[in-house]
C-alpha positions as CSV (number, residue, x, y, z in Angstrom):
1,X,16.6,-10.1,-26.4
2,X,13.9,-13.2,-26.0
3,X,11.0,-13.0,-27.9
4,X,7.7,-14.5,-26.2
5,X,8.1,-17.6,-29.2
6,X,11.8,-18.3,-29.2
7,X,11.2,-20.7,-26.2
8,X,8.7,-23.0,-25.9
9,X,6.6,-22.3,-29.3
10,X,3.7,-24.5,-29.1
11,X,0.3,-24.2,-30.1
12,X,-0.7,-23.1,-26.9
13,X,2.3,-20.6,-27.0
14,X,1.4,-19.1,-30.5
15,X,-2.5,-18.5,-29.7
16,X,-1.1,-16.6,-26.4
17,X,1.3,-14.7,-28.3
18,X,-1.3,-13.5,-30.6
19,X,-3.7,-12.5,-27.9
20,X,-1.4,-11.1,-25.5
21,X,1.1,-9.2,-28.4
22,X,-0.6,-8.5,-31.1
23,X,-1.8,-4.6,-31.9
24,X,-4.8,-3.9,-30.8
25,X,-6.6,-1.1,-31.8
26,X,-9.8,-2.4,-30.7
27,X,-11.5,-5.4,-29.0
28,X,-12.5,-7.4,-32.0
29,X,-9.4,-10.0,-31.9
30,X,-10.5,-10.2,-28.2
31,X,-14.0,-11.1,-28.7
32,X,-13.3,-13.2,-31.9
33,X,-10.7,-15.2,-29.9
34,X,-13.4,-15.7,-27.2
35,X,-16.0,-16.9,-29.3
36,X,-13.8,-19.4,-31.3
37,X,-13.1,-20.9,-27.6
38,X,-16.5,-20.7,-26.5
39,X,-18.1,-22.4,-29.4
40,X,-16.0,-25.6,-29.2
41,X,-16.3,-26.4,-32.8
42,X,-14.2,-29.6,-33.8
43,X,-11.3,-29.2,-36.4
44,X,-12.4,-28.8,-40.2
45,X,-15.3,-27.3,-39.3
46,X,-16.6,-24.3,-41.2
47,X,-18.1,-21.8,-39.5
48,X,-20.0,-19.4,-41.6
49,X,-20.5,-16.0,-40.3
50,X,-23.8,-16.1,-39.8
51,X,-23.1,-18.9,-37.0
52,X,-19.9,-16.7,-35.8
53,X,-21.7,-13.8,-35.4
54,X,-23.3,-13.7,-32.2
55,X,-21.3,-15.4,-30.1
56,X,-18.9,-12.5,-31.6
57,X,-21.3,-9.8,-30.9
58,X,-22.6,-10.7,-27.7
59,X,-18.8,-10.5,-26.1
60,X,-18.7,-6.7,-27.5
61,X,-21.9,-6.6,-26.1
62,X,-21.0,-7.9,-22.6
63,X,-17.8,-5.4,-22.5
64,X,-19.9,-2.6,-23.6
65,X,-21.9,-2.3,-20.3
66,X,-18.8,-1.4,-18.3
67,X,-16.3,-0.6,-20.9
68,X,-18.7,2.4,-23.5
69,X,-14.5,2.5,-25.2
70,X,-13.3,-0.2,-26.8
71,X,-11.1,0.7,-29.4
72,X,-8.8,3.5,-29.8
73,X,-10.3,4.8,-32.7
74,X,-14.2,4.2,-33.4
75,X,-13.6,2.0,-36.3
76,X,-16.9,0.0,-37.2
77,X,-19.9,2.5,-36.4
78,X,-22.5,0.4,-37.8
79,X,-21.0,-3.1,-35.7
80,X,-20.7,-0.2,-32.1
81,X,-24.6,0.5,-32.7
82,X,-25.7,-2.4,-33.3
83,X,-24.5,-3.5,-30.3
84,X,-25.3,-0.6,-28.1
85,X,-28.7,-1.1,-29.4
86,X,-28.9,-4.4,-27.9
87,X,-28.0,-3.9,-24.6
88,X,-31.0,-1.0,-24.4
89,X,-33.2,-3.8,-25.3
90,X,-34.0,-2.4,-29.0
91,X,-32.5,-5.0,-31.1
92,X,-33.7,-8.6,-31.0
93,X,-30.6,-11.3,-31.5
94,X,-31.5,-12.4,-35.2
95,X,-31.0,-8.7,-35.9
96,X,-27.9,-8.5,-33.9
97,X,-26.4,-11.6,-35.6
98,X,-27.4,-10.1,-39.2
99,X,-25.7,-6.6,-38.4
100,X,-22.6,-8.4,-37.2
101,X,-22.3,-11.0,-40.0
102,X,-22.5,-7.5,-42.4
103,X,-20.6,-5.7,-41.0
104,X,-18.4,-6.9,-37.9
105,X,-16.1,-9.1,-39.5
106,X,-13.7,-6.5,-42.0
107,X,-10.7,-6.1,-40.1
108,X,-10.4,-8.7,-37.3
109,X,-10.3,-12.1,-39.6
110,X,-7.1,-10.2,-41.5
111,X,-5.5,-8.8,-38.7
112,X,-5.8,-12.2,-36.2
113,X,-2.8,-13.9,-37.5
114,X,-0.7,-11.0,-37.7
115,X,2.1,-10.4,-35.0
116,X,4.8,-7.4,-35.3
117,X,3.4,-6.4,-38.6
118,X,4.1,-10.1,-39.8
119,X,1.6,-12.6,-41.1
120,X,2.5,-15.7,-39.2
121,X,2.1,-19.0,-41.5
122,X,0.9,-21.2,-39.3
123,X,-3.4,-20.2,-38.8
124,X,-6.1,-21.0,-36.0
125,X,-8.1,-21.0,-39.4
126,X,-8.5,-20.3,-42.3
127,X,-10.3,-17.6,-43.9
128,X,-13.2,-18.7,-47.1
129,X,-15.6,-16.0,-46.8
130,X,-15.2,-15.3,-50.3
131,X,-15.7,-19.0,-51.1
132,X,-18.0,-20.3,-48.7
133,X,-18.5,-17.4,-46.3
134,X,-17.3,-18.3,-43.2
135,X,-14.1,-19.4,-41.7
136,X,-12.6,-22.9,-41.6
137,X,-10.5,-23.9,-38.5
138,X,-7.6,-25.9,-38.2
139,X,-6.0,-28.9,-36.2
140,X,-4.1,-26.2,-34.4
141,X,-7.3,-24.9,-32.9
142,X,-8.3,-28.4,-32.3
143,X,-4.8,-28.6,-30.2
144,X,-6.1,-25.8,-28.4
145,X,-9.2,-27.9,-27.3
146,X,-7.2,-31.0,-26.3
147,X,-5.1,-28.9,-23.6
148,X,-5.8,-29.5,-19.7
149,X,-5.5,-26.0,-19.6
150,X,-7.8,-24.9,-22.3
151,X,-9.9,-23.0,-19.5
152,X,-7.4,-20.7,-18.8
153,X,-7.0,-19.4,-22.1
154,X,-11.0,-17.7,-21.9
155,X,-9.8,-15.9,-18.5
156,X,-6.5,-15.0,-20.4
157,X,-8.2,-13.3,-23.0
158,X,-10.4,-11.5,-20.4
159,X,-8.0,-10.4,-17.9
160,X,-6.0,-8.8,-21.0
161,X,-9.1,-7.8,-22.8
162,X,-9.7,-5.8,-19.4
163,X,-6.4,-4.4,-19.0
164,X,-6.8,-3.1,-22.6
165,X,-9.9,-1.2,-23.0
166,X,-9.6,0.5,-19.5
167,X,-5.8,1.9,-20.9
168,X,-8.4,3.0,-23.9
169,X,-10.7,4.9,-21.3
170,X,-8.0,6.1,-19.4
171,X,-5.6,7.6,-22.3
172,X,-2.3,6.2,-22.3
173,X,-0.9,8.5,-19.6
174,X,-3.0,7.8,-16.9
175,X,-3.0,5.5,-14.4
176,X,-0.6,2.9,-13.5
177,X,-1.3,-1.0,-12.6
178,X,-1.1,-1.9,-9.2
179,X,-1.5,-4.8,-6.7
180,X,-4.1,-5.3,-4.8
181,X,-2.7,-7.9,-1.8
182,X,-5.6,-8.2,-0.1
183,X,-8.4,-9.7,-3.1
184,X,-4.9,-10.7,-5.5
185,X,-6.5,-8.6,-7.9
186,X,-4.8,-5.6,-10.0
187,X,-6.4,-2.0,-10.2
188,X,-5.7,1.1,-12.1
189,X,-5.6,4.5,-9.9
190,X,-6.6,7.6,-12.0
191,X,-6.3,10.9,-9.9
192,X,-9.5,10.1,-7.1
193,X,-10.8,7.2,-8.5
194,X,-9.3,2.6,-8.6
195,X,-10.6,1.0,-11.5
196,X,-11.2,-3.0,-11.2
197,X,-9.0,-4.4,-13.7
198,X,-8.9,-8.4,-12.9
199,X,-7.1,-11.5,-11.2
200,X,-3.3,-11.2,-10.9
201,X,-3.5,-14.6,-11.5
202,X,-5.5,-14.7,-15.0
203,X,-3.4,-11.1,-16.3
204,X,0.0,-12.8,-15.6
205,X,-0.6,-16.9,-16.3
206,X,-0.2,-16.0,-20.0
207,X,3.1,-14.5,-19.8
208,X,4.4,-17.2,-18.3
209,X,3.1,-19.9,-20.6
210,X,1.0,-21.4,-18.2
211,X,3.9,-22.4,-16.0
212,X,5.9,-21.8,-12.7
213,X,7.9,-18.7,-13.0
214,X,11.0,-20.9,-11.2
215,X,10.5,-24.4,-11.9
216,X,8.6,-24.7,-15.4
217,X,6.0,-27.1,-13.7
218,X,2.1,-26.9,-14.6
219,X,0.0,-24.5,-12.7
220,X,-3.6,-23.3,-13.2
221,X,-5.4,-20.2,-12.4
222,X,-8.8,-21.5,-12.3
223,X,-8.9,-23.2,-9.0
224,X,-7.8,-27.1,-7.8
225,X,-4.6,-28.6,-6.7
226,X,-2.3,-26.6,-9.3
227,X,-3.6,-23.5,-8.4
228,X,-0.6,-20.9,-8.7
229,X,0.6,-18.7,-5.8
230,X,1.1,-14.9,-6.9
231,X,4.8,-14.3,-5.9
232,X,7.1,-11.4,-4.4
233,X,10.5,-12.5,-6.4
234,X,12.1,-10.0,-4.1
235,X,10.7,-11.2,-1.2
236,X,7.9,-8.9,0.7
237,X,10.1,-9.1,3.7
238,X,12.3,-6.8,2.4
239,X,9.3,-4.3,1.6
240,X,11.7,-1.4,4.1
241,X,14.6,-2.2,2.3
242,X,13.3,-1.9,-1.4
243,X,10.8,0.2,-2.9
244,X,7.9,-0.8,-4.3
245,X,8.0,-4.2,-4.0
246,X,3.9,-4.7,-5.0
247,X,5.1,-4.1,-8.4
248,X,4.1,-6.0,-11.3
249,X,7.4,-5.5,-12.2
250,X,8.4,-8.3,-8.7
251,X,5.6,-10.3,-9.2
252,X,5.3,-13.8,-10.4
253,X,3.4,-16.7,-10.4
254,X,4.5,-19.9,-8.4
255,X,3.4,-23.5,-8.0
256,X,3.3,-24.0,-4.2
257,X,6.0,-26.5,-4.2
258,X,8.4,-23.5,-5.2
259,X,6.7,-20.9,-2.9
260,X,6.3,-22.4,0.3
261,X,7.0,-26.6,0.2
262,X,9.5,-28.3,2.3
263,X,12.0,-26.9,-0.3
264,X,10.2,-23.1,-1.3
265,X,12.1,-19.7,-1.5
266,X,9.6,-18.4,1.1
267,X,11.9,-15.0,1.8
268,X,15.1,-16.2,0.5
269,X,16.5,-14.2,-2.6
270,X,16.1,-16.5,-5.9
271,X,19.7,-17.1,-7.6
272,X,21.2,-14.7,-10.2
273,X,19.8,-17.0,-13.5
274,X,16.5,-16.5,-12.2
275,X,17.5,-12.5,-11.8
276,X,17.6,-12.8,-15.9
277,X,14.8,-14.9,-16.3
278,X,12.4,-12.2,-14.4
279,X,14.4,-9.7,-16.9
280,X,13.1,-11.7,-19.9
281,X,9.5,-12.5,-18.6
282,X,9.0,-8.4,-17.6
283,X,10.0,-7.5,-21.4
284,X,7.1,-9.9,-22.5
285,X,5.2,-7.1,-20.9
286,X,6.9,-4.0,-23.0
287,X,6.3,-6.2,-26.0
288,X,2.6,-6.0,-25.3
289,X,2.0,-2.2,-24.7
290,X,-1.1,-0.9,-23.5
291,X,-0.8,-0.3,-19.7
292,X,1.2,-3.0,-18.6
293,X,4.3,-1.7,-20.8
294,X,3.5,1.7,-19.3
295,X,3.4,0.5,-15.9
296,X,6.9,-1.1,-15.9
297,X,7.9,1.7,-17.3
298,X,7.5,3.7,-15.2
299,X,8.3,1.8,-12.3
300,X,11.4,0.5,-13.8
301,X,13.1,2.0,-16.6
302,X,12.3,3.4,-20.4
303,X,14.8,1.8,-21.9
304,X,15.7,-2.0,-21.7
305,X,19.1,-1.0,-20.6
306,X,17.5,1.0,-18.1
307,X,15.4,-1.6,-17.1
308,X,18.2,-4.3,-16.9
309,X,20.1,-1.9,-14.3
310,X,17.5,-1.3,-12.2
311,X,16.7,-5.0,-11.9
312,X,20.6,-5.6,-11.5
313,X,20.3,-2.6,-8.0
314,X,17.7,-4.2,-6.8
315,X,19.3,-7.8,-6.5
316,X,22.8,-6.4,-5.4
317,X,20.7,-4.5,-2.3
318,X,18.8,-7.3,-1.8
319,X,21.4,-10.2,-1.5
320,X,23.3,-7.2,1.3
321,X,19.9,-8.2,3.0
322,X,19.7,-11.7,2.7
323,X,22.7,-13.3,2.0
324,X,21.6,-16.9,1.3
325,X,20.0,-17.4,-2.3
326,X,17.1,-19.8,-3.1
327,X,17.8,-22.4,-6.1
328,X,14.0,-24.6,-7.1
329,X,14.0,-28.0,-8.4
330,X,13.8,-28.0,-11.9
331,X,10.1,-29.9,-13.0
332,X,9.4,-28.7,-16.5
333,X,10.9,-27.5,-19.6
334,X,12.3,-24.1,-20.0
335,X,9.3,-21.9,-21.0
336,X,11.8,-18.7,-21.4
């Protein structure tokens, strides 16, 4: 099997592999990972907690309105209060950023560079609080900054960030992702009720590495000329001939050279590689947990081998229905 970092591992790469893989069991990496973007600080910077912690605390803050859950364990009581506290208008911010730089901080600056159970060696920054009280960053981060693409990495942390906290409200048996065609958006559905989760676009760019599912090219999920195409790989065509084609399971993100140019797949059946390569991007998902594992689960397979199979079905029925495959014109390096 592929792992998200055995193709591709860039800086880029590593900060979304953190975000999108690492165990969560609450919202802090989220919010830290946030306010490190936000704040823009340059490389050998140290930022002592004191500056980190509101930025920090104001992204719990922001969740907490809509999201009351956002761990799966209440793990900092003092850090949840302080925050609830704000939003009823009871805490000023100085008081805020003091209760944070206490108390918010435990956990989250440990457990950031750890992926699989593994501390990874290479850091976003590194940790002095015991030396100077804060944290110092790294030219990684500054990488980070220098990227065309750096936007998408905020609305990458908030689509997962999303997807996240409502599997926390939900419990992890209810609800399944789905598609929502006509806003490109994705949605829970918990017996009578649709949750909001957010853009297809911003929940799947990451898993792809910021790049066309067939070609490897560029794409962006913020808007302008790259702006990526959410994608049936099965085509929706053959929505009477396959079940369930709206699932996240068949959907990818495209540059609209591949989708629908001169050259594009537009209903044709992409070639038997690209079968695998949908194979590999979907397990980036299991790797992940939380409700997208779940959902592909359930609409594909428990098992890899399972999953593998039903993928393998799906493209024998499929070519019966449309003989001709699709092949794109390579633009990029292999992502994975």
């Amino acid at each position: 099997m592929t792992h998200f970092l055995d193709t591709l591992p860039t800086t880029e790469n590593r900060w979304r592999a953190l975000i999108l893989l690492g165990r969560n069991t609450a919202s802090y990496k989220f919010a830290l990972g946030k306010a490190l973007l936000d704040l823009k600080a340059t490389p050998g910077d140290l930022l002592r907690l004191d500056e980190l912690a509101l930025p920090f605390a104001l992204n719990l803050c922001e969740h907490l309105k809509t999201a009351p859950k956002q761990g799966a364990t209440n793990i900092n009581k003092a850090l949840r209060e302080g925050c609830e506290s704000f939003n009823r208008g009871e805490l000023e911010p100085d008081a805020l950023r003091e209760i944070t730089a206490r108390h918010g901080f435990g956990d989250v600056i440990d457990a950031f560079h750890v992926l699989s159970g593994r501390s990874l060696e290479w850091r976003f920054f590194i940790d002095e609080r015991k030396t100077a009280k804060g944290i110092r960053l790294t030219d990684e981060f500054r990488k980070l900054g220098e990227l065309p693409t750096a936007g998408d990495l905020s609305a990458e942390i908030e689509a997962r960030w999303r997807v996240v906290e409502t599997g926390w409200e939900l419990g992890v048996n209810s609800g399944l992702v789905e598609f929502e065609a006509e806003t490109g958006g994705l949605s829970i559905r918990s017996s009578d009720r649709r949750i909001a989760l957010s853009s297809c676009r911003h929940t799947l760019n990451g898993y792809q590495k910021g790049r066309c599912f067939y070609c490897f090219g560029p794409i962006s999920i913020n808007g302008g000329d790259g702006l990526a195409d959410v994608d049936h790989f099965f085509p929706w065509a053959l929505r009477r001939e396959m079940s369930n084609v709206d699932g996240i399971w068949n959907l990818v993100l495209a540059c609209t050279h591949c989708n629908r140019g001169v050259a594009g797949k537009f209903d044709l059946i992409p070639s038997l590689h690209l079968l695998h390569r949908l194979h590999r991007r979907n397990e980036f998902y299991i790797d992940g947990k939380h409700r997208l594992a779940a959902t592909l689960a359930a609409q594909t397979g428990a098992s890899e081998t399972l999953r593998r199979s039903f993928l393998q079905a799906a493209y024998a029925n499929a070519t019966m229905a449309r003989i001709h495959h699709w092949e794109p014109a390579m633009r990029g390096e292999a992502a994975f």
